[in-house]
FIDRENMAR-514088 format. One record per residue (C-alpha): residue in one letter; x, y, z. Coordinates in steps of 0.02 Angstrom, whole numbers, plus 50000, padded with zeros to 5 digits. Layout:
rest a	xx X	yy Y	zz Z
...
END
This chain:
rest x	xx 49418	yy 48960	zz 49824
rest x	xx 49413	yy 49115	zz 49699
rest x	xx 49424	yy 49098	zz 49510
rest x	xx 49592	yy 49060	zz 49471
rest x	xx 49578	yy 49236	zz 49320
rest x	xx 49521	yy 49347	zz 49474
rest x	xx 49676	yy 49306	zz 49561
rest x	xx 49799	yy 49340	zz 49422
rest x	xx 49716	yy 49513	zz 49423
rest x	xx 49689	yy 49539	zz 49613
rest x	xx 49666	yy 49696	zz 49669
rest x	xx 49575	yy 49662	zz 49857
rest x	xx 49603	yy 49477	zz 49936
rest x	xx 49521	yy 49417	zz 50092
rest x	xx 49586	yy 49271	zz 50179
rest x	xx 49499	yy 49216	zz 50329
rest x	xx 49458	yy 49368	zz 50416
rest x	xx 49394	yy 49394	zz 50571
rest x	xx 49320	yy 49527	zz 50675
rest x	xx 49240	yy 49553	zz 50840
rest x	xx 49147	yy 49694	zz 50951
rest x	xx 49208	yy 49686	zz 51124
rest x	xx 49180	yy 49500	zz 51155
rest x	xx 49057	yy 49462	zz 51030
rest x	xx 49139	yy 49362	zz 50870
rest x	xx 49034	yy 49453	zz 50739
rest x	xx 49133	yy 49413	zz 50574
rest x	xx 49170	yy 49209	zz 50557
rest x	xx 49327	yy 49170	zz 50430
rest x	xx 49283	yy 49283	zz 50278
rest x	xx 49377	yy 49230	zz 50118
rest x	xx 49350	yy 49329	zz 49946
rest x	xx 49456	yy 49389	zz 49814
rest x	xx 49421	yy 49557	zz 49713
rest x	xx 49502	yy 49616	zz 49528
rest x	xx 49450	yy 49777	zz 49472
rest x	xx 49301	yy 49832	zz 49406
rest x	xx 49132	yy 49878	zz 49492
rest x	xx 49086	yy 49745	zz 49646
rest x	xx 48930	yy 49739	zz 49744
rest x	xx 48918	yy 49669	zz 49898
rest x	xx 48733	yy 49606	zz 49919
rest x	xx 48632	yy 49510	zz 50071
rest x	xx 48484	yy 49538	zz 50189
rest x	xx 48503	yy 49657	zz 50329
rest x	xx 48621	yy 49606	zz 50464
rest x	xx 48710	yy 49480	zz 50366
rest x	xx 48870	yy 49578	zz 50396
rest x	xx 48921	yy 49675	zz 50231
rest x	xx 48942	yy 49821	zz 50345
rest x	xx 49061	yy 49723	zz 50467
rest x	xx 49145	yy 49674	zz 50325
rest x	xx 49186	yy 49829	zz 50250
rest x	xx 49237	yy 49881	zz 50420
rest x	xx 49330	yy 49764	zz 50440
rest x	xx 49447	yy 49797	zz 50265
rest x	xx 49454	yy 49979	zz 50312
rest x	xx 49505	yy 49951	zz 50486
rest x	xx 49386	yy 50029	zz 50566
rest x	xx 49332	yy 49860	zz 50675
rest x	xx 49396	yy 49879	zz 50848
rest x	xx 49486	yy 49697	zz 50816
rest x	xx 49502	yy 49581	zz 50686
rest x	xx 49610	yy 49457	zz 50619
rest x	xx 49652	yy 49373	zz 50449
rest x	xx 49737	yy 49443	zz 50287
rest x	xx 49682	yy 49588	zz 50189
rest x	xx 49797	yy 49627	zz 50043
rest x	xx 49748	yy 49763	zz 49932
rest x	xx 49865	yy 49787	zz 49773
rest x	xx 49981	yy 49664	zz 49857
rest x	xx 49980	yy 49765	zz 50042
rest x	xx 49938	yy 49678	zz 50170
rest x	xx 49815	yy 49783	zz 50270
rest x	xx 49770	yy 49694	zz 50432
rest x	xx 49887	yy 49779	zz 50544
rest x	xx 49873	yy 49963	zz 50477
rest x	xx 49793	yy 50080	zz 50572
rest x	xx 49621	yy 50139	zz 50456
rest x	xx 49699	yy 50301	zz 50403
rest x	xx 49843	yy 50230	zz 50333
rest x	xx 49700	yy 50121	zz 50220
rest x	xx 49608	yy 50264	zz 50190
rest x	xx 49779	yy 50345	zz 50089
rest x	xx 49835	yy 50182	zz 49991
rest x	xx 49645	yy 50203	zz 49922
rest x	xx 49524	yy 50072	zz 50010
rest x	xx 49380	yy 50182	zz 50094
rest x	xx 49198	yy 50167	zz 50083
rest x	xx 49055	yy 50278	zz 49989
rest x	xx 48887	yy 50275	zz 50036
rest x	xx 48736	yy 50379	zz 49947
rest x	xx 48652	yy 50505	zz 50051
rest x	xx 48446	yy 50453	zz 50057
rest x	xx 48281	yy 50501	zz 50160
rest x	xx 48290	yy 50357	zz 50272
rest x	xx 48245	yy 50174	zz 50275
rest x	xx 48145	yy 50140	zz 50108
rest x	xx 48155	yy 50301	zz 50024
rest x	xx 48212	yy 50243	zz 49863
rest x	xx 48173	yy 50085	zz 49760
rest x	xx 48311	yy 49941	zz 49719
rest x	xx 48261	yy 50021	zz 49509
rest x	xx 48307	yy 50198	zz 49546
rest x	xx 48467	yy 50161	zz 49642
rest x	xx 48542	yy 50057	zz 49498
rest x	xx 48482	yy 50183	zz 49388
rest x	xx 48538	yy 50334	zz 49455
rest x	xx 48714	yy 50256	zz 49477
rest x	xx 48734	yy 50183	zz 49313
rest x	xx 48687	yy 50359	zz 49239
END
């Protein structure tokens, strides 16, 4: 259940979401909430933080759930409707698998 102060500021909420690839059920009842600020979303490889974003931005083929972001609710919009009410994803450019270290990422972004 989130922190009753993050939901009086709530800018992303999650509510058992769902999401699958063809037949496989690949995200399992995802529930989060989100004020603003900076948020990281950390675990090992092929936990599912990818699916997940996906998943808010509508890019997964199918899902299910509630995504609300500033008090939308998302889950039936197609992604480039997301995309415009401001929910989209930025990744860094890098060399390939390993090329930087865990210390220069965090520094180079908090610079």
């Amino acid at each position: 259940m989130p922190d009753a102060a993050v939901v009086a500021r709530q800018l992303l909420g999650v509510e058992d979401l769902h999401a699958w690839y063809g037949e496989s059920h690949i995200l399992h009842g995802m529930s989060f909430a989100v004020g603003e600020g900076v948020v990281t979303l950390l675990g090992r490889n092929g936990a599912g933080k990818t699916t997940t974003l996906r998943a808010i931005m509508g890019i997964v083929p199918q899902r299910q759930g509630s995504v609300t972001f500033r008090s939308n609710e998302l889950v039936n919009f197609a992604s480039n409707r997301i995309a415009r009410l401001g929910v989209a994803s930025i990744t860094s450019p890098s060399s390939g698998p390993g090329s930087r270290s865990s210390r220069a990422s965090f520094s180079s972004s908090a610079s």
